[in-house]
TILUMKE-576450 format. One record per residue: y, z, x of N, C-alpha, C in turn; residue in three letters. Coordinates in nm, 4 decimals, decimal comma. Example, Ala and Ser with C-alpha at 12.3 -4.5 7.8 and 13.67 -1.06 7.14 Angstrom:
2
{{-0,5690 0,7800 1,3190} {-0,4500 0,7800 1,2300} {-0,3300 0,7800 1,3200} 'Ala'}
{{-0,2250 0,7080 1,2850} {-0,1060 0,7140 1,3670} {0,0030 0,7870 1,2900} 'Ser'}
END
This chain:
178
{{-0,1190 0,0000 0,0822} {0,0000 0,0000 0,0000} {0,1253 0,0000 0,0865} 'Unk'}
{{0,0729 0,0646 0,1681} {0,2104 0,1029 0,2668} {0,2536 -0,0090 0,3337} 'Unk'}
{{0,1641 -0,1456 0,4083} {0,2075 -0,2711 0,4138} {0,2351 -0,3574 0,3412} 'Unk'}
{{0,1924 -0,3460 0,1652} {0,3015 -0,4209 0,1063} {0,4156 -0,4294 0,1120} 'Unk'}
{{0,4415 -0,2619 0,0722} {0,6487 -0,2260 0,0520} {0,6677 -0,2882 0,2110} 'Unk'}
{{0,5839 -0,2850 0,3201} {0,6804 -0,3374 0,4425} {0,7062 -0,5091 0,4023} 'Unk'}
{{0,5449 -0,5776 0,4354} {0,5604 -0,7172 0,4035} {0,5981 -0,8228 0,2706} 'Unk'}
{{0,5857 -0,7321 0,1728} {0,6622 -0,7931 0,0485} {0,8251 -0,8348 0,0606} 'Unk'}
{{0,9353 -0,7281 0,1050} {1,0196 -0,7838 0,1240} {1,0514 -0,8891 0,2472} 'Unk'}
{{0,9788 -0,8765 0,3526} {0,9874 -0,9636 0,4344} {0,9554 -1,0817 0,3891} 'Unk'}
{{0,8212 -1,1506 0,2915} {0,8031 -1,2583 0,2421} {0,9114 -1,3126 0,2068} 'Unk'}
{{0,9441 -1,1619 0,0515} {1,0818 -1,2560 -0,0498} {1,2154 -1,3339 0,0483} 'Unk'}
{{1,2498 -1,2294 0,1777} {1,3314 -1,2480 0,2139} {1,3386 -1,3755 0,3380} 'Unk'}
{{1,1828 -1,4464 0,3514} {1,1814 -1,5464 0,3900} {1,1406 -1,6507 0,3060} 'Unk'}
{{1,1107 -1,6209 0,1595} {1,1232 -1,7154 0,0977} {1,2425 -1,7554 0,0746} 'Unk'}
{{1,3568 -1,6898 0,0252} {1,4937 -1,6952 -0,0160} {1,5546 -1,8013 0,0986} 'Unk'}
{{1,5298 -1,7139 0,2234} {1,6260 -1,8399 0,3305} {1,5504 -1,9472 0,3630} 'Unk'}
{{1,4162 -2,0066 0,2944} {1,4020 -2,1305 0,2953} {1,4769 -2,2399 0,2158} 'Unk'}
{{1,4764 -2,3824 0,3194} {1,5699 -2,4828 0,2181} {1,5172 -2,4891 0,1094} 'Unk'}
{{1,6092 -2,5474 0,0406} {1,5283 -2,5911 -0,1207} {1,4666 -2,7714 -0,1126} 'Unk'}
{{1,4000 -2,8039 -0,1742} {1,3606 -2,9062 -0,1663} {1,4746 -2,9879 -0,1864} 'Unk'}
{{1,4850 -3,1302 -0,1428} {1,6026 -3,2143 -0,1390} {1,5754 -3,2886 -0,2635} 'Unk'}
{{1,7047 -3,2912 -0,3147} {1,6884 -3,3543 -0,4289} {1,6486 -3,5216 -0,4563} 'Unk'}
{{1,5683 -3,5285 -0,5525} {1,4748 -3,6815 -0,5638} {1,5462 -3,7960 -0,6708} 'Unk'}
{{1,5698 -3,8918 -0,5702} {1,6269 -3,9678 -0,6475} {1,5614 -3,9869 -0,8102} 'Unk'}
{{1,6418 -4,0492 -0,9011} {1,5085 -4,0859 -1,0009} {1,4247 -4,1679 -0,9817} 'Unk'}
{{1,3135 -4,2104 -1,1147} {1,2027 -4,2917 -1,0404} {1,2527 -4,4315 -1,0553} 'Unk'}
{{1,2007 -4,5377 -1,0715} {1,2124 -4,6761 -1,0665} {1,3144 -4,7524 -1,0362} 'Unk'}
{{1,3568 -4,8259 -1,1321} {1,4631 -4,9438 -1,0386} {1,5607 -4,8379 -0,9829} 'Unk'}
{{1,6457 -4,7720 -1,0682} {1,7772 -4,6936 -1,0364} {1,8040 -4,5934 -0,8881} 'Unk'}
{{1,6474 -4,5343 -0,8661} {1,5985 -4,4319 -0,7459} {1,6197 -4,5384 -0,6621} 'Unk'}
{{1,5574 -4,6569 -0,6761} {1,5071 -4,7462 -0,5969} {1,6157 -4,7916 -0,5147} 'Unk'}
{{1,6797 -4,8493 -0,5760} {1,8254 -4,9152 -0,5682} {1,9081 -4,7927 -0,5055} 'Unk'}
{{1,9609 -4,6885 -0,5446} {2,0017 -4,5429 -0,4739} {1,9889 -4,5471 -0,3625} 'Unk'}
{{1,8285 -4,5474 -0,3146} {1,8018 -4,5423 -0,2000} {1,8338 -4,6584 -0,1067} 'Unk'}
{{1,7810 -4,7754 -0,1072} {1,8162 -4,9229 -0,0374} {1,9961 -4,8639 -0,0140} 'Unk'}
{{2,0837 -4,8974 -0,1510} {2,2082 -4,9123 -0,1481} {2,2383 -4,8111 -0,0297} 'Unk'}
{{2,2170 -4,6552 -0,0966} {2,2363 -4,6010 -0,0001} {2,2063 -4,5649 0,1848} 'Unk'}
{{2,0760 -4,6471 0,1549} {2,0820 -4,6107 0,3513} {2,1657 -4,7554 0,4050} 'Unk'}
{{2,1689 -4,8549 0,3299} {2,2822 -4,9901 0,3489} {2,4563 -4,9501 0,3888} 'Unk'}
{{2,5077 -4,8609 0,2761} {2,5969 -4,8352 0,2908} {2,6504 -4,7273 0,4169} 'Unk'}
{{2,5353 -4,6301 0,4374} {2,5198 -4,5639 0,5393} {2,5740 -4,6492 0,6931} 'Unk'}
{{2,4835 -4,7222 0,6533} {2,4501 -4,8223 0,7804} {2,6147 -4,8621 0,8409} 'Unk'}
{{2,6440 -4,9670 0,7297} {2,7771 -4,9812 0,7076} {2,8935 -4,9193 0,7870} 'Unk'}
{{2,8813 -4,8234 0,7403} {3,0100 -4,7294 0,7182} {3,0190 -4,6821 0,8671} 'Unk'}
{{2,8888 -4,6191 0,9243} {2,8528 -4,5416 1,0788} {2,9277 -4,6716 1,1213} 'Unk'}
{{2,8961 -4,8327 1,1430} {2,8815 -4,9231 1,2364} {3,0684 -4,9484 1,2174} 'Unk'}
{{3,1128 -4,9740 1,0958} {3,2637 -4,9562 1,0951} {3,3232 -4,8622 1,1757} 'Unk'}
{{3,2782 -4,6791 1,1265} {3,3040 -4,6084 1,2520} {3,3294 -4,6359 1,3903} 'Unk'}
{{3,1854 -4,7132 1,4616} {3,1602 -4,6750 1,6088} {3,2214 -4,8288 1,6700} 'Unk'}
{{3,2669 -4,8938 1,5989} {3,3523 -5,0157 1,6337} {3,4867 -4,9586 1,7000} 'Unk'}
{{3,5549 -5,0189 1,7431} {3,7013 -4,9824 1,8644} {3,7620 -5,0535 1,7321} 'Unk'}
{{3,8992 -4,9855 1,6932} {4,0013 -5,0469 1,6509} {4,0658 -5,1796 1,6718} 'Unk'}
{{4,0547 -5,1823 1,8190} {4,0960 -5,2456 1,8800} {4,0338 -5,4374 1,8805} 'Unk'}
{{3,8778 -5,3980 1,8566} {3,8097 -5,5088 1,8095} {3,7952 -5,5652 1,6747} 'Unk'}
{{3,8715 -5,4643 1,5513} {3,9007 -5,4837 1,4809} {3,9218 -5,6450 1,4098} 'Unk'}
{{4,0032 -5,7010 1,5164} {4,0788 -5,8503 1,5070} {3,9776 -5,9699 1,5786} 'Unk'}
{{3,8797 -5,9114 1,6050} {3,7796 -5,9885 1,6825} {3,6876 -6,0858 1,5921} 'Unk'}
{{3,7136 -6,1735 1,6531} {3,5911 -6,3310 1,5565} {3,5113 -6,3885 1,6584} 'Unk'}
{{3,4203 -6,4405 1,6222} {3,3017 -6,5041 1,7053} {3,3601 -6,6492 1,7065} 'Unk'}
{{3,4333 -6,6559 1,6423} {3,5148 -6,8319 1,6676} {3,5514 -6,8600 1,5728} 'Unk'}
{{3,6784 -6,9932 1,5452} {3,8210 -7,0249 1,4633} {3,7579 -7,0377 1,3603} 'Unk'}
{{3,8120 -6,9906 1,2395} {3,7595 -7,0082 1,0944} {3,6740 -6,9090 1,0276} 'Unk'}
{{3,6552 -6,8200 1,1394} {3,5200 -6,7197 1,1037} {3,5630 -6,5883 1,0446} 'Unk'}
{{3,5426 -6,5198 0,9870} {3,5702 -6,4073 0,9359} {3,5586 -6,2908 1,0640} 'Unk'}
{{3,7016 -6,2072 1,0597} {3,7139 -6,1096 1,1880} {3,6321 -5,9859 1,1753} 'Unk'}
{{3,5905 -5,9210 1,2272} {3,5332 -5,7603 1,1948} {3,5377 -5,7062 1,1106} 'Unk'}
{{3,7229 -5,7071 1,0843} {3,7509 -5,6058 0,9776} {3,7501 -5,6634 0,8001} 'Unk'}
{{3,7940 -5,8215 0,8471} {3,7531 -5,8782 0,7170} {3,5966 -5,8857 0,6555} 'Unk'}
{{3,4947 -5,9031 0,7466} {3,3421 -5,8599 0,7115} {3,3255 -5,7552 0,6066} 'Unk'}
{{3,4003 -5,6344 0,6952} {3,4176 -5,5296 0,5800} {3,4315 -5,4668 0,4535} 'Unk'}
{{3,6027 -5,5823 0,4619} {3,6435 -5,5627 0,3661} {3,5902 -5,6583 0,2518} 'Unk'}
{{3,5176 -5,7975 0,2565} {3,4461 -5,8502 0,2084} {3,3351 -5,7524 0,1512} 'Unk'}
{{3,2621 -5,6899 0,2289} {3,1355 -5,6012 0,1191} {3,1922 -5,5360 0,0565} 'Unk'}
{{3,3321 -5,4351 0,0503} {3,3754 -5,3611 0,0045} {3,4684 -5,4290 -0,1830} 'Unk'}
{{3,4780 -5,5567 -0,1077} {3,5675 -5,6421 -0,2144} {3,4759 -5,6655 -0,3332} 'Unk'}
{{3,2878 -5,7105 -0,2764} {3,2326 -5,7572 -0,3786} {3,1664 -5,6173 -0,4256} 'Unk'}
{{3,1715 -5,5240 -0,3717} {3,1092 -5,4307 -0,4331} {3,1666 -5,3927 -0,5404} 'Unk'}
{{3,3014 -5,3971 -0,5774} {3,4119 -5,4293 -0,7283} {3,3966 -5,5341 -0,8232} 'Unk'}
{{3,3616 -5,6524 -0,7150} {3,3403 -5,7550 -0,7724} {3,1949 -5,7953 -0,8924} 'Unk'}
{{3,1106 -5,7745 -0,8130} {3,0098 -5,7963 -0,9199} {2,9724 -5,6661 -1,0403} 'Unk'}
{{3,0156 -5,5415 -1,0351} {3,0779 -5,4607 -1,1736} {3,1695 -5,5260 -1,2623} 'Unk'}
{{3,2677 -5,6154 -1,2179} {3,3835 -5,6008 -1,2562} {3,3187 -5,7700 -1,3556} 'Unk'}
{{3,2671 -5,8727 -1,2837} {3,2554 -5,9512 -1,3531} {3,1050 -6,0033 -1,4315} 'Unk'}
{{3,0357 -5,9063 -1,4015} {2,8947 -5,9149 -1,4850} {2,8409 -5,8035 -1,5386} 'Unk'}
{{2,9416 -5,7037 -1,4903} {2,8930 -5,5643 -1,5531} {3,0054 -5,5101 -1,6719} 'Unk'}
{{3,1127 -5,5671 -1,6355} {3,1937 -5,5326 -1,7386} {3,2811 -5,3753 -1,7172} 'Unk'}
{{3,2335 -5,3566 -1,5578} {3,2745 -5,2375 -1,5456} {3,4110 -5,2789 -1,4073} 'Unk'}
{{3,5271 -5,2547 -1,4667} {3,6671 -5,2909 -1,3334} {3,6801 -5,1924 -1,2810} 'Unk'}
{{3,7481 -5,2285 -1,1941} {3,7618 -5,1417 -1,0582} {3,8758 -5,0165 -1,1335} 'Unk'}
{{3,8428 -4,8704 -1,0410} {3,9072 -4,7653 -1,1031} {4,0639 -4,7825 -1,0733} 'Unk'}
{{4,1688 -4,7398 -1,1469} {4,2576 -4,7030 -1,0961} {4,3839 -4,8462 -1,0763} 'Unk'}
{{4,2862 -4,9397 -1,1454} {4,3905 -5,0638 -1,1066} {4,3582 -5,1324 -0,9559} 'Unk'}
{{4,2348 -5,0782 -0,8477} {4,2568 -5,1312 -0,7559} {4,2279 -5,3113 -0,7316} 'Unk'}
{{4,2593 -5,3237 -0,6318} {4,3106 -5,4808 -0,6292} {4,1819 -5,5110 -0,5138} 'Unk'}
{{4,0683 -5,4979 -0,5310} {4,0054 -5,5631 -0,3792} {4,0152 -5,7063 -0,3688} 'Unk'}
{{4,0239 -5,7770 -0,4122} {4,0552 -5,9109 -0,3647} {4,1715 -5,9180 -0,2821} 'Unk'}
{{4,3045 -5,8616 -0,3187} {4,4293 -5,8205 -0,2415} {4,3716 -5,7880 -0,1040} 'Unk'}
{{4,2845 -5,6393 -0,1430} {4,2914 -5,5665 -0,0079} {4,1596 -5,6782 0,0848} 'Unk'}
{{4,0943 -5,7142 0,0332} {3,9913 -5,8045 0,1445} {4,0361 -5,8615 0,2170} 'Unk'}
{{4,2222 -5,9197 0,1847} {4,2738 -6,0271 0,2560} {4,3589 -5,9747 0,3579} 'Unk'}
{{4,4231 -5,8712 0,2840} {4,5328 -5,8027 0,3645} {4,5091 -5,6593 0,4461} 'Unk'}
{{4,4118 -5,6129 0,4175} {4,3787 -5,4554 0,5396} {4,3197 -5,4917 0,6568} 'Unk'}
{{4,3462 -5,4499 0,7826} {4,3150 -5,4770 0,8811} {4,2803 -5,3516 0,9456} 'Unk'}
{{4,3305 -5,2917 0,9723} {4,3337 -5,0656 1,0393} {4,2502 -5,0340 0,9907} 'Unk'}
{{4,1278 -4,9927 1,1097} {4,0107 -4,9657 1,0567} {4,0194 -4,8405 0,9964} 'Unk'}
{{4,0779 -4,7382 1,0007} {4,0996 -4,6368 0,8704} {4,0870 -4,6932 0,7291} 'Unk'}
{{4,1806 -4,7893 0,7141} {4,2006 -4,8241 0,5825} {4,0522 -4,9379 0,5683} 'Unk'}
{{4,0068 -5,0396 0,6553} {3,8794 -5,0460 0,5642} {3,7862 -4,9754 0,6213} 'Unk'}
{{3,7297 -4,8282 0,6250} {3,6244 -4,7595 0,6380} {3,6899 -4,7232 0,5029} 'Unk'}
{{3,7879 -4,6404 0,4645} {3,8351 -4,6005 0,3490} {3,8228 -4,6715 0,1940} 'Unk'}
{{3,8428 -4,8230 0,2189} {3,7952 -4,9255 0,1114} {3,6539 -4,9192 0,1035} 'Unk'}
{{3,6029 -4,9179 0,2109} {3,3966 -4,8997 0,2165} {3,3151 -4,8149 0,1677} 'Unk'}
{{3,4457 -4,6706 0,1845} {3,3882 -4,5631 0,1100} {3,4229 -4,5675 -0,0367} 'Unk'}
{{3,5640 -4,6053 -0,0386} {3,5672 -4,6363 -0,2348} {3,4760 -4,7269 -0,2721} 'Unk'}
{{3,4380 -4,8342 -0,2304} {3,3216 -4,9118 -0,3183} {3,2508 -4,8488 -0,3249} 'Unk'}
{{3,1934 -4,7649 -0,2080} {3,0303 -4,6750 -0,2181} {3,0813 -4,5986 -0,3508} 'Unk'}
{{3,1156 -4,5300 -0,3590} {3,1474 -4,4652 -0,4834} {3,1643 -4,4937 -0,6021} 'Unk'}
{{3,1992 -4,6391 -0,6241} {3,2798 -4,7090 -0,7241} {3,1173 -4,7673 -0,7557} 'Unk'}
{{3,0320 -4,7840 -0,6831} {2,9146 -4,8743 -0,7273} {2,7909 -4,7466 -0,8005} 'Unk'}
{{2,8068 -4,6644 -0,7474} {2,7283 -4,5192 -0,7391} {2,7791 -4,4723 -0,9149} 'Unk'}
{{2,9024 -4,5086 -0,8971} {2,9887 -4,4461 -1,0227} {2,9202 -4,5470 -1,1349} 'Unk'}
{{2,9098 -4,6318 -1,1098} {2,8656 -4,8008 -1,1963} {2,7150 -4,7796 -1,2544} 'Unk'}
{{2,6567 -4,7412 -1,1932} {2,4935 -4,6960 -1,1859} {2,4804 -4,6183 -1,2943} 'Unk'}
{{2,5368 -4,4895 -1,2420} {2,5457 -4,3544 -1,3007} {2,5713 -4,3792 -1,4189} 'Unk'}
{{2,6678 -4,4783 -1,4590} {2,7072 -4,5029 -1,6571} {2,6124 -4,5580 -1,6964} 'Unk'}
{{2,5679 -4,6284 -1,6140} {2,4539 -4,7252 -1,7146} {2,3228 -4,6390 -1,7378} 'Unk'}
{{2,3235 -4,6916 -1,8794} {2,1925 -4,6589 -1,9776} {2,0537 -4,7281 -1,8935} 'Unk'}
{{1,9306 -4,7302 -1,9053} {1,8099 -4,8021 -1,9477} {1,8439 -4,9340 -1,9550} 'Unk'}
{{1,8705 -4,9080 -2,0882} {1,8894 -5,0326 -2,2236} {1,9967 -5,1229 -2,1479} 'Unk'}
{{2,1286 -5,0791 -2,1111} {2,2311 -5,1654 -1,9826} {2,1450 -5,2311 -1,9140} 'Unk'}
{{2,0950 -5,1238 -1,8213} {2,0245 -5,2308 -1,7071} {1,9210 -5,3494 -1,7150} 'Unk'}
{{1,8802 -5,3514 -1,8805} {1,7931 -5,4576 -1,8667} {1,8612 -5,5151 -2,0248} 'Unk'}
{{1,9457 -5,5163 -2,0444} {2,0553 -5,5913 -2,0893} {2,0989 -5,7225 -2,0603} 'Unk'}
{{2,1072 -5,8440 -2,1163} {2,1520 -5,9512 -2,0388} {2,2930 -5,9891 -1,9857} 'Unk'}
{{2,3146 -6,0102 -1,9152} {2,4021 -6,0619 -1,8580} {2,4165 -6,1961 -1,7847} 'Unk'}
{{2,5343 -6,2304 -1,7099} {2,5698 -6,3640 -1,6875} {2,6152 -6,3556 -1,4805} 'Unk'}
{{2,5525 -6,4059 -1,4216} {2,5790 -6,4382 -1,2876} {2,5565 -6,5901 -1,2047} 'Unk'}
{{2,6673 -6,5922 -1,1751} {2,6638 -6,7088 -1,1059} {2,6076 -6,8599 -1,2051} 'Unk'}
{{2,6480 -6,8657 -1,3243} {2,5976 -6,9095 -1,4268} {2,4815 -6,9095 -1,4476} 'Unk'}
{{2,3786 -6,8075 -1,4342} {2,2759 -6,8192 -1,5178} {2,2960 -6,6851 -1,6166} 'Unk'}
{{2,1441 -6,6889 -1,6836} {2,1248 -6,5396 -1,7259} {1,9921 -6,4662 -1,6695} 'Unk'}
{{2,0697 -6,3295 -1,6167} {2,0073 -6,2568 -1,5430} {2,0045 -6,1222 -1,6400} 'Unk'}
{{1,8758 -5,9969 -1,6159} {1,9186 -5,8502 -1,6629} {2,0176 -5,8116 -1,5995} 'Unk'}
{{2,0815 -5,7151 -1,6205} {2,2063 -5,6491 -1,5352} {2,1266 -5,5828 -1,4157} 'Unk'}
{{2,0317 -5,5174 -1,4305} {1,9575 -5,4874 -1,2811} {1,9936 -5,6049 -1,1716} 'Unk'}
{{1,9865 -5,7180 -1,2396} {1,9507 -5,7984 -1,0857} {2,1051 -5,8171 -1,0648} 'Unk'}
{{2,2251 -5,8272 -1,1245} {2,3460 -5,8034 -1,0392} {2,3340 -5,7011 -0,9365} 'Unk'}
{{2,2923 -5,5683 -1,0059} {2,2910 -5,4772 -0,8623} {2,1754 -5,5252 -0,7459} 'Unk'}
{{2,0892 -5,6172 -0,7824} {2,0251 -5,6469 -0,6739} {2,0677 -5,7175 -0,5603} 'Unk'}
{{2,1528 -5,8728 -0,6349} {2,2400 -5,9498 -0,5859} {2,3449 -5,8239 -0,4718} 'Unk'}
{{2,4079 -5,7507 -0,5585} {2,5202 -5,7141 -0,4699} {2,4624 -5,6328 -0,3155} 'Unk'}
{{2,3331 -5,5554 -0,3402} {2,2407 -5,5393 -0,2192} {2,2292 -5,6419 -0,1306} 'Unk'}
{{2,1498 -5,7742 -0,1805} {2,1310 -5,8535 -0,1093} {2,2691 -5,9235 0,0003} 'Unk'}
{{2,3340 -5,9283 -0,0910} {2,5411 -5,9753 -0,0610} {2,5373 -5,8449 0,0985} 'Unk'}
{{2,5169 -5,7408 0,0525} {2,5387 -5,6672 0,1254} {2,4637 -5,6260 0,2737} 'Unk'}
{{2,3150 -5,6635 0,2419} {2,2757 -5,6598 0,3275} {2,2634 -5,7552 0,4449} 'Unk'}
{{2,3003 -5,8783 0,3775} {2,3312 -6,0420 0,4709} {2,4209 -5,9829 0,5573} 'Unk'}
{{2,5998 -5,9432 0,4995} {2,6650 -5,8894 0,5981} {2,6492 -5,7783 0,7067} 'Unk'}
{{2,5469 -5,7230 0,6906} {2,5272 -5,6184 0,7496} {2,4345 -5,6695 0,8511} 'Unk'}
{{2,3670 -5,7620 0,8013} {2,2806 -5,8104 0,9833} {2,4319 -5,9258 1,0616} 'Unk'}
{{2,4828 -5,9832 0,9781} {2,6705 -5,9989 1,0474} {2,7229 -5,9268 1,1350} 'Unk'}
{{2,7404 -5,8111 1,0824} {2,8126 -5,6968 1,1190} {2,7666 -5,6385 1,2528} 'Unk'}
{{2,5986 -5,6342 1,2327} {2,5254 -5,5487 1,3592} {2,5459 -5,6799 1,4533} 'Unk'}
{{2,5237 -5,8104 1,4370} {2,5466 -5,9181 1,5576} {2,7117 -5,9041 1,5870} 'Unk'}
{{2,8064 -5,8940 1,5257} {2,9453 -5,8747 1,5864} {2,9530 -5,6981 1,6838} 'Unk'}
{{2,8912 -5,6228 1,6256} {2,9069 -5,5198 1,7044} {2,8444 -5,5192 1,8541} 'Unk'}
{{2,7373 -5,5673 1,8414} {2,6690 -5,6197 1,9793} {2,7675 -5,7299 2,0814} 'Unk'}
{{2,7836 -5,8196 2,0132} {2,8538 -5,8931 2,0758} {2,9874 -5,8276 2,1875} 'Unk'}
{{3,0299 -5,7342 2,0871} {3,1390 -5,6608 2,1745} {3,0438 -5,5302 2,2100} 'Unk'}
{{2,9556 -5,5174 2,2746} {2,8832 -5,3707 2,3115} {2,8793 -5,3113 2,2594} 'Unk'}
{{2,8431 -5,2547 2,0776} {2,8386 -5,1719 2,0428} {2,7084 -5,1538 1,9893} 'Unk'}
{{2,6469 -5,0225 2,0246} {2,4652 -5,0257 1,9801} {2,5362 -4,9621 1,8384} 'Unk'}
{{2,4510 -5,0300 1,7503} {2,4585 -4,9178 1,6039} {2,4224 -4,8354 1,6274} 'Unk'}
{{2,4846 -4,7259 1,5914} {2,4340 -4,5766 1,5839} {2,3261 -4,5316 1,5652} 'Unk'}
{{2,2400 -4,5614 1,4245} {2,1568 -4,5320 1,4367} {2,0490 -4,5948 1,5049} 'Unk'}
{{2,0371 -4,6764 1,6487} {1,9260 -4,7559 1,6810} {1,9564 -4,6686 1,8004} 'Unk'}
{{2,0543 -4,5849 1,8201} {2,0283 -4,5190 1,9634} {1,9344 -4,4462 1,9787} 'Unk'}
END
């Protein structure tokens, strides 16, 4: 008896300071998509980080889209395909088509990168079931609304093998491959 009262509270009190389990996305398309989007945007965002400002203005040659416009491109369509197949516009009045053309300071597009992440997360989160397999209209066909968010993955992930060849180009290992 006398080593319970010792080891009983020692248990509780190492059960208590264990983590709690991490929370699970939901199951099917929506988890699914969560996850992809999110380790994408991850990706993203670190490689914007560990870029020099300074390379910011940097193109692989005339006509080509610079560093920071790459960016602001995923960040532009991540408004974009809510806004015109989901029916859901950008919060607040923002203008990403404006800003895709005109931000350059990598503050301001890591900052646009993080409002889309949010703005798309936010997009998800409203939709019903019944939404996501809802019809809708892309690129003139008809698609469920799921596969816009697939499209905008795919959109996203093209730039992002872009992105990792421009960072190399100027020496930069992505972060997470160190």
């Amino acid at each position: 008896m006398r080593k319970l009262r010792v080891l009983l509270p020692l248990l509780l009190l190492a059960l208590a300071a264990a983590p709690a389990p991490a929370q699970q996305p939901p199951p099917g398309f929506r988890g699914e998509f969560l996850r992809q989007f999110g380790n994408s945007m991850y990706k993203f965002i670190e490689l914007a980080e560990a870029i020099p400002e300074d390379r910011y203005a940097w193109s692989p040659g005339e006509g080509v889209m610079p560093v920071a416009r790459v960016y602001a491109h995923v960040a532009r369509y991540n408004y974009y395909y809510p806004a015109t197949s989901l029916g859901v516009p950008a919060p607040g009045g923002e203008d990403a088509e404006s800003l895709e053309q005109t931000i350059t300071a990598k503050a301001d597009v890591v900052d646009f990168l993080r409002r889309s992440r949010e703005h798309v997360r936010q997009t998800l989160a409203g939709m019903t079931d019944e939404q996501l397999a809802a019809p809708t209209r892309l690129y003139g066909r008809d698609v469920p609304q799921w596969a816009v968010l697939l499209q905008l993955l795919a959109h996203m992930n093209e730039h992002l093998g872009q992105s990792i060849a421009y960072a190399r180009m100027n020496g930069v290992v992505p972060p997470w491959s160190q």
